[in-house]
C-alpha positions as MATLAB code, in Angstrom:
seq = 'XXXXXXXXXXXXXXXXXXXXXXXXXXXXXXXXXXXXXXXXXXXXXXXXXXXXXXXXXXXXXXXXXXXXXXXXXXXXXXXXXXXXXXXXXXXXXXXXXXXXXXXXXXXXXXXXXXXXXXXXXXXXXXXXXXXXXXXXXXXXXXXXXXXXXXXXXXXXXXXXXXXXXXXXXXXXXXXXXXXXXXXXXXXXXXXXXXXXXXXXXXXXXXXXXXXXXXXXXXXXXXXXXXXXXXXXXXXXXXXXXXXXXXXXXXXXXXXXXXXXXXXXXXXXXXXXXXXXXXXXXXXXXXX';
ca = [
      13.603   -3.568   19.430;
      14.498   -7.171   17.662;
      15.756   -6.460   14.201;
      14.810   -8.264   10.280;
      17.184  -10.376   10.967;
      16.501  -11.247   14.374;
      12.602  -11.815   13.766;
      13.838  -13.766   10.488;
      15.964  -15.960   12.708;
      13.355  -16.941   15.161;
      10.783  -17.040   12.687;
      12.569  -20.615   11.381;
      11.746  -22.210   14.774;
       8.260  -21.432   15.014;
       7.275  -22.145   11.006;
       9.198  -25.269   12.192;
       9.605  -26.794   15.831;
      11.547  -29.531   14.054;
      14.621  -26.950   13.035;
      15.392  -26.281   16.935;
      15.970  -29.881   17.199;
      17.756  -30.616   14.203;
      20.035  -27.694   15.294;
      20.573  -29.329   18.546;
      21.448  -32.928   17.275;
      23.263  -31.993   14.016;
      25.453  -28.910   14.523;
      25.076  -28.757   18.615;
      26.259  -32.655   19.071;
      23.784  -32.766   21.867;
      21.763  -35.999   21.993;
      18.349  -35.779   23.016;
      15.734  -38.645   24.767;
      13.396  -40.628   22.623;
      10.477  -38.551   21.175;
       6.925  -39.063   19.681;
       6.666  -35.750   18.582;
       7.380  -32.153   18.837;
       5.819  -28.737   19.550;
       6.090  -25.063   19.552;
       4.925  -24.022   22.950;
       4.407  -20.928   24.910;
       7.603  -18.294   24.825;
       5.969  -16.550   28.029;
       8.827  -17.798   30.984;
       7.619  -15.543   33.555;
       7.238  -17.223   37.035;
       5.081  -15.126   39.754;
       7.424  -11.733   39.671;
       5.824   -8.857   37.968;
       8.757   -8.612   35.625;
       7.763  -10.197   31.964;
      10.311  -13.121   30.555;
       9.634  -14.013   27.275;
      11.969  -16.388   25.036;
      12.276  -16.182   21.022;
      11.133  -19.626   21.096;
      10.196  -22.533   23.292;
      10.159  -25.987   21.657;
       9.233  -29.074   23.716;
       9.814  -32.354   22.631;
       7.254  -35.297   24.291;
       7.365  -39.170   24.890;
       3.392  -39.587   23.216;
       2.034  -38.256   19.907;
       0.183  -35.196   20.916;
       0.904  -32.095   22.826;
      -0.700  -33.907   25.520;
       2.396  -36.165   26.403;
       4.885  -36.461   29.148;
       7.589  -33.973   28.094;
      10.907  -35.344   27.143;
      13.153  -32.527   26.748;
      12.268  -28.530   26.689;
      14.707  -26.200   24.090;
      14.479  -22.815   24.716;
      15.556  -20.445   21.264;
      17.173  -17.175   21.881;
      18.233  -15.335   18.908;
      21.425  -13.061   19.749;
      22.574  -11.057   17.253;
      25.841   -9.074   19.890;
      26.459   -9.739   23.094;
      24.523   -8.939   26.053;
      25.284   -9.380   30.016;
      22.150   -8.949   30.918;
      21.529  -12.426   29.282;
      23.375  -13.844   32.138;
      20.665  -13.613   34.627;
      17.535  -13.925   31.830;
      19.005  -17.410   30.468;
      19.366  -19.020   33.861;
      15.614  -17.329   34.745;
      14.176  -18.878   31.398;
      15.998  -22.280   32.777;
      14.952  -22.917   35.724;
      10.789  -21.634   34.729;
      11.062  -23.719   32.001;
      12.222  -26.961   33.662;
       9.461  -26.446   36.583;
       6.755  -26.500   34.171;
       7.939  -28.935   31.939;
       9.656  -31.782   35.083;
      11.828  -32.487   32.404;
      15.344  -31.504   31.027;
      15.997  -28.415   29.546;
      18.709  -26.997   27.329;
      19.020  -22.790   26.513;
      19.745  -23.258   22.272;
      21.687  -19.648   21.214;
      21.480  -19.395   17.757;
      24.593  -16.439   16.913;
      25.369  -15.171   13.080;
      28.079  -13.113   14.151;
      31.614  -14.597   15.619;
      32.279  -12.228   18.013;
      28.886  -13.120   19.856;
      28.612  -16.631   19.189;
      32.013  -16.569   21.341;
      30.754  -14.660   24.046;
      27.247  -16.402   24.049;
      29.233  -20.088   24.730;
      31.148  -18.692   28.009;
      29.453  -20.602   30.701;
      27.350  -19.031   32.942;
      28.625  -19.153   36.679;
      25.853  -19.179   39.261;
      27.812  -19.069   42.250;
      29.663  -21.877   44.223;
      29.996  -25.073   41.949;
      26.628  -24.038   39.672;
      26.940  -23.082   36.161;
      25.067  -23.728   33.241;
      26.289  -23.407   29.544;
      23.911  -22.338   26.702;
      24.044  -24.336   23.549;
      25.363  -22.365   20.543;
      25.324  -22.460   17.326;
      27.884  -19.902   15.599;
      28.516  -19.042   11.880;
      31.578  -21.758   12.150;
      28.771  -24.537   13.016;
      26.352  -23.775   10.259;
      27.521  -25.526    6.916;
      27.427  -23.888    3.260;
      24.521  -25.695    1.698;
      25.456  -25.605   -2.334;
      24.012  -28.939   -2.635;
      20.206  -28.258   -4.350;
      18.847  -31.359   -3.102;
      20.149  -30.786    0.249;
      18.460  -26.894    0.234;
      15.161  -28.818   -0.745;
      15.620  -31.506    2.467;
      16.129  -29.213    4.897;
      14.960  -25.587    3.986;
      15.595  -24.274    7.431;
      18.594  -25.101    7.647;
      19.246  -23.710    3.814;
      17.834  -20.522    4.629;
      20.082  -20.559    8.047;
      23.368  -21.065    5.648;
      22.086  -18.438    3.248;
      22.215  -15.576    6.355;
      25.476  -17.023    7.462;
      27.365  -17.645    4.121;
      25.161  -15.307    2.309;
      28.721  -14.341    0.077;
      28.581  -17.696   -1.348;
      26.833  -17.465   -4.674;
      26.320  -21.056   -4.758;
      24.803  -21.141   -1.343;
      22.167  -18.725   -2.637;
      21.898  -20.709   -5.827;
      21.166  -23.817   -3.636;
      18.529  -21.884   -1.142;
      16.541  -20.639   -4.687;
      15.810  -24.503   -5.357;
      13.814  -24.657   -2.664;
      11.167  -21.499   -3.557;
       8.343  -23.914   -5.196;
       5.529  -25.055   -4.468;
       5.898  -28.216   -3.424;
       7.774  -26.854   -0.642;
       5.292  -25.766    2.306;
       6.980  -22.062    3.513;
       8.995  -21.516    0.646;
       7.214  -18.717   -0.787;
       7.258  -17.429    3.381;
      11.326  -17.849    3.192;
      11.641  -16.373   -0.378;
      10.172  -13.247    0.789;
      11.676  -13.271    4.230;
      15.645  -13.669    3.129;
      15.265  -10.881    0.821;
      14.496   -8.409    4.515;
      17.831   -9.646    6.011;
      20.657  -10.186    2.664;
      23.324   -7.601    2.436;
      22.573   -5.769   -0.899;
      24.963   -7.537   -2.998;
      23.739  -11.169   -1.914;
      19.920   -9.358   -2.175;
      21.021   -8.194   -5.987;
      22.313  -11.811   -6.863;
      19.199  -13.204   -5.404;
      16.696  -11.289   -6.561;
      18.339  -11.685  -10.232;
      17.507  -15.047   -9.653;
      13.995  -14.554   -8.618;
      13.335  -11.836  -11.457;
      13.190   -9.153   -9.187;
      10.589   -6.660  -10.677;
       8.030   -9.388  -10.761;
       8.501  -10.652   -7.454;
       6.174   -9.722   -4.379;
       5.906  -10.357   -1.011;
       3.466  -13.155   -0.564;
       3.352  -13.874    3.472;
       1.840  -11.656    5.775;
       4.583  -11.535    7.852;
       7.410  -10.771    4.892;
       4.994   -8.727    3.775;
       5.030   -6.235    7.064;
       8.849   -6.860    7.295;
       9.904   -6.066    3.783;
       7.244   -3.007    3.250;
       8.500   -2.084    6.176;
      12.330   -1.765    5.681;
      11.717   -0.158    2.309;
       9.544    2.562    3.761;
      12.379    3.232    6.723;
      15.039    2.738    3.940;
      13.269    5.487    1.633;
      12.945    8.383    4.632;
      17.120    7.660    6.012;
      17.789    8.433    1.957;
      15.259   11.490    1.575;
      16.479   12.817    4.990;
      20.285   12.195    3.731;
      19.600   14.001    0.723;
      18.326   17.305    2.109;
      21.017   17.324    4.800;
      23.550   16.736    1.955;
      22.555   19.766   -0.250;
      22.066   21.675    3.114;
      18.099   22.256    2.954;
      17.193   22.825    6.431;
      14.208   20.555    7.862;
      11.736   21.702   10.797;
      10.780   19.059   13.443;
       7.532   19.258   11.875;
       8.669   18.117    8.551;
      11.448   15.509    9.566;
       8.514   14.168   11.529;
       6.363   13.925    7.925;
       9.014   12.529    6.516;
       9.546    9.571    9.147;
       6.012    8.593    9.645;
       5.009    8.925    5.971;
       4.339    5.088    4.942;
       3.676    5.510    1.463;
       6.645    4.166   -0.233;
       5.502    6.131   -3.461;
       5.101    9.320   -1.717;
       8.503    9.171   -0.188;
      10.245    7.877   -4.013;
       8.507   11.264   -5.381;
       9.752   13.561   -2.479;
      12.849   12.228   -3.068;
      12.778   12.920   -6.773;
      11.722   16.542   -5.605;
      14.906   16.514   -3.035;
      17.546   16.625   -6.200;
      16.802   19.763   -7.401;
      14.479   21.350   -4.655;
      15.303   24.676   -2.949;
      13.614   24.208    0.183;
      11.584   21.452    1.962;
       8.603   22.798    0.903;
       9.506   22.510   -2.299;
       9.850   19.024   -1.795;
       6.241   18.502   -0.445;
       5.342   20.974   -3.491;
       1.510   19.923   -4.293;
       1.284   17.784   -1.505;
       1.010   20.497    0.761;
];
C-alpha cells in the first residue's frame, strides 16, 4: 500500500508535468529533444496480459503545442521509497509498453529519498546477452538544499522535494514556507501536503511557522492524507496505552478502536485510557 510520503512524492509530478523534466535535465544530466510542450498522460502500462502495470507517473513531452503532437520523449515516474527486485522485471515492462505507444524514446525517472535505495535503484538492469537498461535516479545526494527564498518561490517542486530530503535543515524549511501564498498556484496543496510526510521535529518547526492551531488542511487530497494519518496515529497511541497499563482488549473492541474515524472520539477514549480500569471503561457513555 504506497505510503504519505510516497503519494506526496508522486503527487509533485502530476500537480506538475514540468517537475519530471526539470528533474531529468537539472539533477539527472540527461538532455532531452526539442519540445513544444508537456503532459501528464495515462500511468496505465499494461500491454494485452491480464496482469495490471501501472506507473506513479507518465509524463510525455511532444514536438507541437497540444497533447495532440508527435511525441518527443516519454518519462516514466516511479517513486521508490526501499528497494524492490521485483522492480527489475516491472521497469523494463513499463519500458518497452511505453515506447510502443509513444514511437519515441523513453527514459524510467526513479525518484529515491533514502541512500540505501537510491543505490540499489541505479544498478543497471541486465536483460540478458548484451541488453540492459539503467533507470534514471535521483537520490537524496542529487537533490540540493534550497535556503534561497526566491529560489523556493521559482521552483516550488523542487523546494518541496529538498524539504523531504533535507527536511533537518531549518533554513530549507524556512525557504519552502516562502512559497505558501497565494500568488503561488499549489502552494496552499504543498503546505498541507509536507506537513503528512515531515518527521515531527521538522513538522514542529514548520508548523511554528505556519501558526499551527490555525492552520487547516485546504486540498482535498491533504485533506484525506493528513485526517487520515491523525486518525491512524490516534488508535496506535490509544491501543499503546491500554497494552501499557495491561487492560486487556477483545477483538471486538481493538476492531472499534481501529475503524473509529472520529479523531475526537478517539482523543476522548484516550483521555479515558489514563485512568480507566477496563476497556469498557474507556468507551464509558459511548457504549
Amino acid at each position: 500500500m504506497p505510503t504519505y510520503l510516497h503519494e506526496a512524492l508522486a503527487e509533485l509530478v502530476r500537480q506538475q508535468p514540468q517537475f519530471a523534466v526539470d528533474l531529468v535535465t537539472d539533477l539527472g544530466g540527461v538532455p532531452v529533444p526539442d519540445y513544444a510542450s508537456v503532459t501528464l498522460d495515462s500511468p496505465d502500462l499494461t500491454e494485452t496480459t491480464p496482469i495490471e502495470q501501472r506507473a506513479d507517473g507518465v509524463v510525455t513531452l511532444h514536438h507541437d503545442d497540444g497533447d495532440d503532437g508527435a511525441a518527443a520523449l516519454g518519462i516514466i515516474v516511479e517513486v521508490q521509497l526501499e528497494p524492490d527486485y521485483k522492480k527489475h522485471y516491472t521497469w523494463p515492462a513499463y519500458l518497452v509498453s511505453l515506447r510502443n505507444r509513444l514511437k519515441a524514446p523513453v527514459v524510467v525517472l526513479v525518484i529515491c529519498p533514502r541512500p540505501r535505495t537510491a543505490r540499489w535503484a541505479a544498478r543497471p538492469i541486465h536483460l540478458g546477452g548484451n541488453s540492459r537498461i539503467e533507470p534514471l535516479v535521483i537520490g537524496p545526494a542529487d537533490v540540493p538544499a534550497i535556503t534561497d527564498p526566491e529560489v523556493a518561490r521559482g521552483h516550488p517542486e523542487l523546494a518541496m522535494l529538498s524539504a523531504i530530503t533535507h527536511h533537518e535543515n531549518h533554513a530549507v524549511l524556512d525557504a519552502l514556507f516562502a512559497t505558501f501564498t497565494p500568488d503561488i498556484e499549489r502552494s496552499y496543496m504543498y503546505a498541507d501536503l509536507i506537513r503528512t510526510v515531515l518527521p515531527d521535529t521538522a513538522r514542529t518547526y514548520l508548523e511554528q511557522l505556519m501558526s499551527a492551531p490555525t492552520w487547516q488542511p485546504k486540498s482535498d487530497f491533504a485533506r484525506e492524507y493528513f485526517n487520515k494519518g491523525k486518525v491512524e496515529d490516534r488508535a496506535e497511541a490509544l491501543l499503546e496505552v491500554l497494552a501499557t497499563r495491561s487492560i486487556p482488549v477483545t477483538d471486538e473492541a481493538r476492531r472499534r478502536i481501529t475503524e473509529c474515524t472520529d479523531v475526537d472520539q478517539l482523543k476522548e477514549w484516550f483521555r479515558r485510557a489514563i485512568t480507566a480500569a477496563t476497556v469498557d471503561e474507556v468507551f464509558g457513555a459511548d457504549g
